[in-house]
PLY file of the C-alpha trace (Angstrom):
ply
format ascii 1.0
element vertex 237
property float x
property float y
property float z
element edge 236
property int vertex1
property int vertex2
end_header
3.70 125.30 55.64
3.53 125.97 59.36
6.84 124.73 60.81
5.75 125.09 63.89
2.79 122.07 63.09
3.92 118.26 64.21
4.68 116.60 61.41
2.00 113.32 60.28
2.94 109.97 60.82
2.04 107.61 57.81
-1.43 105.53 58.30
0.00 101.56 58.30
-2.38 99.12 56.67
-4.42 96.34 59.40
-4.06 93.24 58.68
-7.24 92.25 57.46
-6.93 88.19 58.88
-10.25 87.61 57.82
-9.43 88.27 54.08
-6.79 86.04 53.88
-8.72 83.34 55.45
-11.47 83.32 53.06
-8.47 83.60 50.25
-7.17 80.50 51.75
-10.47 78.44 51.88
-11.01 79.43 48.15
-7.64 78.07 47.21
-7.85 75.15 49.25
-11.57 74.44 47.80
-10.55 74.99 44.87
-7.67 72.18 45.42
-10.02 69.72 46.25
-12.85 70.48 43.62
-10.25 69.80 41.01
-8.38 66.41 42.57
-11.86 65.45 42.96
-13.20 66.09 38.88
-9.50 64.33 38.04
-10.56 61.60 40.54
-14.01 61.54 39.10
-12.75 61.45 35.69
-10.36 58.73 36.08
-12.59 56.63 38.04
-15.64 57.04 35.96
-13.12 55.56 32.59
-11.94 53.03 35.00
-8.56 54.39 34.66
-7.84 54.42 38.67
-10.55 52.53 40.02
-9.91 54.27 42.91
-13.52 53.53 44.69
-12.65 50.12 44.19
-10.01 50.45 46.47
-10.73 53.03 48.55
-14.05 52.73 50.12
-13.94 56.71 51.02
-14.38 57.55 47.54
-17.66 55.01 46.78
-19.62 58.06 46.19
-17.40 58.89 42.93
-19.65 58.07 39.79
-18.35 54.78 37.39
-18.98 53.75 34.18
-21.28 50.60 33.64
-19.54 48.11 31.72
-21.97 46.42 29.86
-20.58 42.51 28.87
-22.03 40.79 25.84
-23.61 37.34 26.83
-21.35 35.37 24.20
-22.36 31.65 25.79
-24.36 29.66 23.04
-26.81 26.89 23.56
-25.46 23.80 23.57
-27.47 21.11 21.51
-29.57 18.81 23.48
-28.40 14.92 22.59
-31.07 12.82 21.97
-30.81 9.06 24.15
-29.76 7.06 21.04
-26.42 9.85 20.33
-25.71 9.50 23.90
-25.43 5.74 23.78
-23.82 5.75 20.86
-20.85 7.34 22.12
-21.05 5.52 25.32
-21.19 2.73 22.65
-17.94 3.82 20.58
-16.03 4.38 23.72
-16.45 2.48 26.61
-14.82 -0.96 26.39
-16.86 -3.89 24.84
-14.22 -6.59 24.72
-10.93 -7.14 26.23
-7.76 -7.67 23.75
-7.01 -11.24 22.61
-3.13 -9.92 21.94
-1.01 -7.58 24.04
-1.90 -3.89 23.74
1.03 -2.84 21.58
-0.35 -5.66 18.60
-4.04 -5.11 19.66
-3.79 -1.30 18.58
-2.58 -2.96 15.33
-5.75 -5.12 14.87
-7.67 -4.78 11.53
-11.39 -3.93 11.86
-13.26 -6.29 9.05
-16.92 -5.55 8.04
-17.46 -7.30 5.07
-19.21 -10.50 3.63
-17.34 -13.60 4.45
-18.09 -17.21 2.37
-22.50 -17.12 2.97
-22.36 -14.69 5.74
-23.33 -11.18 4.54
-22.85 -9.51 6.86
-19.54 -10.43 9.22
-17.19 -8.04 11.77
-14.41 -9.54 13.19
-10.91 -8.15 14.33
-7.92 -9.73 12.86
-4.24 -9.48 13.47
-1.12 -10.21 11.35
2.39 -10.58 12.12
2.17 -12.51 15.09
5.68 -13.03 16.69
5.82 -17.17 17.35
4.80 -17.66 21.05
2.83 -14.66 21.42
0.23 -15.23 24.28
-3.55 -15.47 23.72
-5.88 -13.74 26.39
-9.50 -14.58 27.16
-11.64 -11.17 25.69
-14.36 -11.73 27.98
-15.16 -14.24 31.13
-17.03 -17.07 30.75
-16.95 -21.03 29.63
-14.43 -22.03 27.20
-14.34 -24.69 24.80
-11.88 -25.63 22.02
-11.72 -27.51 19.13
-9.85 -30.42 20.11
-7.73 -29.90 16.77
-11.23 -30.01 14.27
-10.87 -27.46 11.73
-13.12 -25.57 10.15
-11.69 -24.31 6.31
-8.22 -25.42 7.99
-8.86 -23.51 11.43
-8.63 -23.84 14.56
-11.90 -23.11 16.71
-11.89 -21.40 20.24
-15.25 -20.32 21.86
-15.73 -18.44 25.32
-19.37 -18.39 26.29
-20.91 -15.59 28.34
-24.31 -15.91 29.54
-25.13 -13.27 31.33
-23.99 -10.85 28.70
-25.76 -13.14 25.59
-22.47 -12.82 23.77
-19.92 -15.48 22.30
-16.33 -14.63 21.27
-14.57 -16.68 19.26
-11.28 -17.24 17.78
-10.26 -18.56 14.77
-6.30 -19.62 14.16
-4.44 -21.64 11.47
-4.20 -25.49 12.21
-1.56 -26.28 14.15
-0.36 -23.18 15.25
-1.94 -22.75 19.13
-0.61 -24.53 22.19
-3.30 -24.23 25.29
-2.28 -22.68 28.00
-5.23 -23.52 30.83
-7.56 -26.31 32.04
-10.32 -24.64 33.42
-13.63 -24.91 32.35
-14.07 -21.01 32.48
-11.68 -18.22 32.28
-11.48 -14.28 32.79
-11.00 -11.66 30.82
-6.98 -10.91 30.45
-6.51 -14.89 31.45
-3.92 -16.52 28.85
-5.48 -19.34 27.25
-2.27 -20.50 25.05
-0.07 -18.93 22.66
0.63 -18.94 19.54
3.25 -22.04 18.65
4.09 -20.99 14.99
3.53 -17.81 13.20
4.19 -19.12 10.17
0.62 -21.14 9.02
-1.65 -18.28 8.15
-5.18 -17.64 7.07
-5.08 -16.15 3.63
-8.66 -14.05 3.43
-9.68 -10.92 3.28
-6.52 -9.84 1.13
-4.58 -10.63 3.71
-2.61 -13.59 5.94
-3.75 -13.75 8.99
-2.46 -15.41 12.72
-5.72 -14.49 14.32
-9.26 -13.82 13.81
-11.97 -12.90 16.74
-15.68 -12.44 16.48
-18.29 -11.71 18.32
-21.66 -12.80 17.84
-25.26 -12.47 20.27
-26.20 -15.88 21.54
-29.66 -15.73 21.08
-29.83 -13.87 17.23
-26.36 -15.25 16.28
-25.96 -11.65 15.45
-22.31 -10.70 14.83
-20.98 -7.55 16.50
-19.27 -4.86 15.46
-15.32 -4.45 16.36
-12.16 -2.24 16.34
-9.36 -1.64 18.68
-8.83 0.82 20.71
-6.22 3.29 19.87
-4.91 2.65 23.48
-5.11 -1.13 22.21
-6.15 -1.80 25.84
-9.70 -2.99 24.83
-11.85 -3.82 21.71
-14.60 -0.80 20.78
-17.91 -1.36 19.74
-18.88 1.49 17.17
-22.01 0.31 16.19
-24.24 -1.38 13.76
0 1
1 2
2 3
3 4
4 5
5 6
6 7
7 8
8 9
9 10
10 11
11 12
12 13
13 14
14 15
15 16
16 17
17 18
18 19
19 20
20 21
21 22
22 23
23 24
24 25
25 26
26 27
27 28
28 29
29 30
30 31
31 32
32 33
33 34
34 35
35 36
36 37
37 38
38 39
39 40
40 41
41 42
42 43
43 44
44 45
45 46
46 47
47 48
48 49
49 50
50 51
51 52
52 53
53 54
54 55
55 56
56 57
57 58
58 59
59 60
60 61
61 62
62 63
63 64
64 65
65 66
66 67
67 68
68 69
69 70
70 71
71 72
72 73
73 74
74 75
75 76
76 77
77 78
78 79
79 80
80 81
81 82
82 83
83 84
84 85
85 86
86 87
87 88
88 89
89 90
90 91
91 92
92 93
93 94
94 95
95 96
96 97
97 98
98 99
99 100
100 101
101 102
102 103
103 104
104 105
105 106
106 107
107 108
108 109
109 110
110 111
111 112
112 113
113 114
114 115
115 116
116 117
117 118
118 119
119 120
120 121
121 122
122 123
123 124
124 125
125 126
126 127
127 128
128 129
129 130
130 131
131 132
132 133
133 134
134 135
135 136
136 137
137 138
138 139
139 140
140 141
141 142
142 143
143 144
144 145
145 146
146 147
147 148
148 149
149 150
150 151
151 152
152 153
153 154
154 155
155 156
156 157
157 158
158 159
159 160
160 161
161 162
162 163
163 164
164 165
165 166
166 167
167 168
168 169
169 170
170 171
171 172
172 173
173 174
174 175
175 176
176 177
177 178
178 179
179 180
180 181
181 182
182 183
183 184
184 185
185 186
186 187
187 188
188 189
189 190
190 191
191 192
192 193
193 194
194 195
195 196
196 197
197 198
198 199
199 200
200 201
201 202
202 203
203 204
204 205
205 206
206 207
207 208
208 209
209 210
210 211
211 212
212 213
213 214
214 215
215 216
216 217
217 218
218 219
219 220
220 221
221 222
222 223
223 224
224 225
225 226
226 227
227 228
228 229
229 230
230 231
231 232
232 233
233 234
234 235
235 236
């Protein structure tokens, strides 16, 4: 070795900048690529609907959810079902009795002496001085203390609906409460004086019987209380 030749300095390494910067942008691409397949992923499966909420990411891809149409038809009611339970529902008559006794009333269908085919409601248990209210407007008329098979008679008339009501009591055992030649519906008409005197038919003994009948066919009408017991029902023939 020549001593007398300089001695070499080491070669450093350059920086090669642009090296690392494309290093970088791969890692940093790479960063995004793969948040944005998780993204994808979990918005697709509706995991994080996360282009729901974030309108940025509307271009991520979702899963259709495809929902069974479970709604069935509903049947089509012919006019006479429809009226029928308009019929068996809407109010037909007011209550003779207060509501707490007219829930109580018992619905007769059955034949009665000649009449084959009779509906009336009829209530028991009466307390003495219970009040009697008018089931419909219109004209009454009472007996006058005749009897018919020992009963009192009380009629209201309504015209304009072609109905009568009438009530039937034991003899002796209603006081009249009004004057007037026509009453409302709800109006008290008397009360009963003694609960005592019943009408034994029907398997039963009776303070009160109402029917209904159609003026013109003398048809009688079918009747039940209410389970409110604010009105008489009409179910039907």
């Amino acid at each position: 070795m020549d001593v007398n030749q300089p001695p070499q300095t080491p070669q450093e390494k350059k920086f090669n900048g642009f090296l690392f910067f494309e290093v970088g942008l791969i890692e940093v691409f790479s960063v995004i690529f793969a948040l944005l397949v998780i993204f994808g992923a979990l918005n697709y499966f509706n995991i994080l609907p996360v282009s729901d909420s974030l309108p940025f990411f509307s271009f991520l891809p979702k899963q259709k959810i495809i929902s069974e149409n479970k709604t069935q038809a509903k049947p089509v009611l012919s006019q006479e079902e429809i009226n029928r339970r308009l019929r068996t529902t809407l109010p037909f008559l007011g209550c003779p009795v207060e509501k707490d006794l007219c829930a109580k009333g018992i619905a007769i269908n059955e034949p009665r002496s000649k009449i084959a085919s009779f509906s009336a409601v009829a209530f028991a248990d009466l307390a003495q001085d219970e009040p009697i209210l008018a089931a419909i407007d219109g004209d009454i008329k009472f007996s006058g203390g005749e009897s018919t098979q020992a009963s009192t008679l009380i009629t209201i008339e309504n015209q304009g609906r072609n109905i009568i009501a009438t009530y039937e009591l034991p003899k002796g055992s209603f006081k009249v409460a009004t004057s007037s030649a026509s009453v409302k519906q709800g109006d008290e008409i008397g009360s009963l004086t003694d609960n005592k005197p019943a009408i034994a038919e029907f398997g039963k003994k009776l303070n009160l019987i109402l029917y209904a009948q159609v003026i013109s066919s003398k048809t009688y009408i079918k009747l039940k209380p209410a389970p409110s017991g604010t009105s008489l029902l009409n179910p039907g023939p």
